[in-house]
TORPAZA-815026 format. One record per residue (C-alpha): residue in three letters; z, x, y; residue number from 1. Coordinates in Angstrom, 1 decimal. Each point is the difference from the previous one (the first is absolute). Layout:
     r       up     east    north     k
   ALA        Z        X        Y   NUM
...
//
This chain:
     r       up     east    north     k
   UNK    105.1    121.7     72.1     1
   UNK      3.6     -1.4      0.3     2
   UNK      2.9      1.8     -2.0     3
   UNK      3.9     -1.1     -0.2     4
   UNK      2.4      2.0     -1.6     5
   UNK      2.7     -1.8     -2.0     6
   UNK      2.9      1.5     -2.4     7
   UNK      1.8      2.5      2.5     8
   UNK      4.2     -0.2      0.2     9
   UNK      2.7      2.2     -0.7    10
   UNK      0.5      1.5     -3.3    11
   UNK      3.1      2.7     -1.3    12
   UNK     -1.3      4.0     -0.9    13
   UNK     -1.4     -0.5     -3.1    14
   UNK     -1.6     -3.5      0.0    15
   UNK     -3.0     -1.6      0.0    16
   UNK     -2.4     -2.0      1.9    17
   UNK     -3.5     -1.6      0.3    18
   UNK     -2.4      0.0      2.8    19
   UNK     -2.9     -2.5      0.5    20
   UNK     -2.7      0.1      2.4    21
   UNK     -2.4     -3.0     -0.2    22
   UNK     -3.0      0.1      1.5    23
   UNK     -2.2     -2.9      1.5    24
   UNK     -3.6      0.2      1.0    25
   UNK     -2.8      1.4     -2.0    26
   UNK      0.6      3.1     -2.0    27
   UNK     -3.3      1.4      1.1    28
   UNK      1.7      1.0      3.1    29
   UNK      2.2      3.1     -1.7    30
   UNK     -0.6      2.0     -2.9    31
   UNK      3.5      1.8      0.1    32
   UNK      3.4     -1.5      0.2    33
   UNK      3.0      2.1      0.4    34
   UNK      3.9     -0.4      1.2    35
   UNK      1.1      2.6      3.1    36
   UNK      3.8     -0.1      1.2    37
   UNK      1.4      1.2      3.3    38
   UNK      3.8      0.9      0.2    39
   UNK      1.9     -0.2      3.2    40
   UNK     -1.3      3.2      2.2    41
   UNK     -2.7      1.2     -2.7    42
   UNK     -3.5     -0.7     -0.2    43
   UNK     -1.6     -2.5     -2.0    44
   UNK     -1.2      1.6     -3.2    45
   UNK     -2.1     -1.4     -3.1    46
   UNK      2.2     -0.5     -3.0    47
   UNK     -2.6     -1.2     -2.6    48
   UNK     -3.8     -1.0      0.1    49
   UNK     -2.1     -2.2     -2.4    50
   UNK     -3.7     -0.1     -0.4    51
   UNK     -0.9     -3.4     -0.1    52
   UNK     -2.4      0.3     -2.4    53
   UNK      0.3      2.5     -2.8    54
   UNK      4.4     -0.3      0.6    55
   UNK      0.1      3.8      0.5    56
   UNK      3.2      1.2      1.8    57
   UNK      1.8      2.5      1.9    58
   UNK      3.5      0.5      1.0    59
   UNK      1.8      1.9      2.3    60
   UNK      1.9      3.3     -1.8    61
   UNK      3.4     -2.0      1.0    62
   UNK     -0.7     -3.2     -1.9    63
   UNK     -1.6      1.4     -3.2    64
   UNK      1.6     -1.3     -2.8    65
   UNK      2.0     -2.8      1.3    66
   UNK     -2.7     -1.9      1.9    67
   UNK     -3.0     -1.8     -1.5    68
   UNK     -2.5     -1.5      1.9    69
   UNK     -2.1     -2.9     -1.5    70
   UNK     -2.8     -2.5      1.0    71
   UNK     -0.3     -3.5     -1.4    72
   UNK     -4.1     -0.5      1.5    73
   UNK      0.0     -3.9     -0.8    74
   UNK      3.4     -0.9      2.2    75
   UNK     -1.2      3.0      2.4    76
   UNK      3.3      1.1     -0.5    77
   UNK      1.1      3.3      0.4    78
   UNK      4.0      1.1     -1.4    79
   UNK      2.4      3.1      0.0    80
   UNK      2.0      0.6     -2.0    81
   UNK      2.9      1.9      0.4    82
   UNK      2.5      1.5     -2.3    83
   UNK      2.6      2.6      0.7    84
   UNK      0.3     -0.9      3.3    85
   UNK      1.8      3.2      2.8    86
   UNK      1.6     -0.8      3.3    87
   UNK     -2.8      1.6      1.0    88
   UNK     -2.4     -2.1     -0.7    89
   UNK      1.6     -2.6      2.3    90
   UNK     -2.7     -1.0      2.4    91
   UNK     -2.7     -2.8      1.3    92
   UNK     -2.7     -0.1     -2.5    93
   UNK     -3.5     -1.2      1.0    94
   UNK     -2.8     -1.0     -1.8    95
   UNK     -3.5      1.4      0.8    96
   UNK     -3.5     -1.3     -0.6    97
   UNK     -2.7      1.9      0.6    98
   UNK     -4.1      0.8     -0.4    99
   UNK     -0.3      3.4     -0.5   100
   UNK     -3.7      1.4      0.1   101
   UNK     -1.5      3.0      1.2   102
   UNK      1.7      1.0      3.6   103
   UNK      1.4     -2.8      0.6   104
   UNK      3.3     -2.2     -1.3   105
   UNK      1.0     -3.2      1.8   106
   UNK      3.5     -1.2     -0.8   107
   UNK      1.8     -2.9     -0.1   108
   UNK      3.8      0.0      0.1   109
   UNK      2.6     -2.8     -0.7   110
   UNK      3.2     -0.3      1.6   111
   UNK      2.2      1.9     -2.1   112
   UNK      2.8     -0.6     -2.1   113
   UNK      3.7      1.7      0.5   114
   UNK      1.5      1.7     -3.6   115
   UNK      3.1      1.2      0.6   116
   UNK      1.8      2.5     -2.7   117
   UNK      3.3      0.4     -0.1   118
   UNK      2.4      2.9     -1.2   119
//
């Protein structure tokens, strides 16, 4: 599966912005979608995840409340939403596909897109 990220940019403490990750291919290749973010010098970590079929989520304890995570299954679209926004959520988000089963995950990443907050 293919995945570009779109709807990064710069954005003032405070504001608002949307990510999209849409995926080509067939959907029976993952069964969990998710958004990670690395920041310069810190390990990439997993921000929100999706079940692709029953839409249950999780977040990370640092975006609870401002982010929302959603799926639209018949664009194979996957968004972020994200309100509130911190300096410290400036990084390079990526999107991640992946099939999930018993021991084993295989992912697929796209390239990232840069959100930059400033104070």
């Amino acid at each position: 599966v293919q995945l570009v990220e779109s709807g990064g940019g710069l954005v003032q403490a405070g504001g608002s912005l949307r990510l999209s990750c849409a995926a080509s291919g067939s959907t029976f290749s993952f069964n969990s979608m998710g958004w990670y973010r690395q920041a310069p010098g810190k390990q990439r970590e997993l921000v929100a995840a999706i079940t692709w079929g029953d839409g249950s989520t999780n977040y990370a304890d640092s975006v609870k409340g401002r982010f929302t995570i959603s799926r639209d299954s018949a664009k194979k679209t996957m968004y972020l939403q994200m309100n509130s926004l911190k300096p410290e959520d400036t990084a390079v988000y990526f999107c991640n596909a992946a099939w999930v089963g018993p021991g084993i995950r295989v992912n697929s990443w796209g390239r990232g897109t840069q959100v930059t907050v400033s104070s």
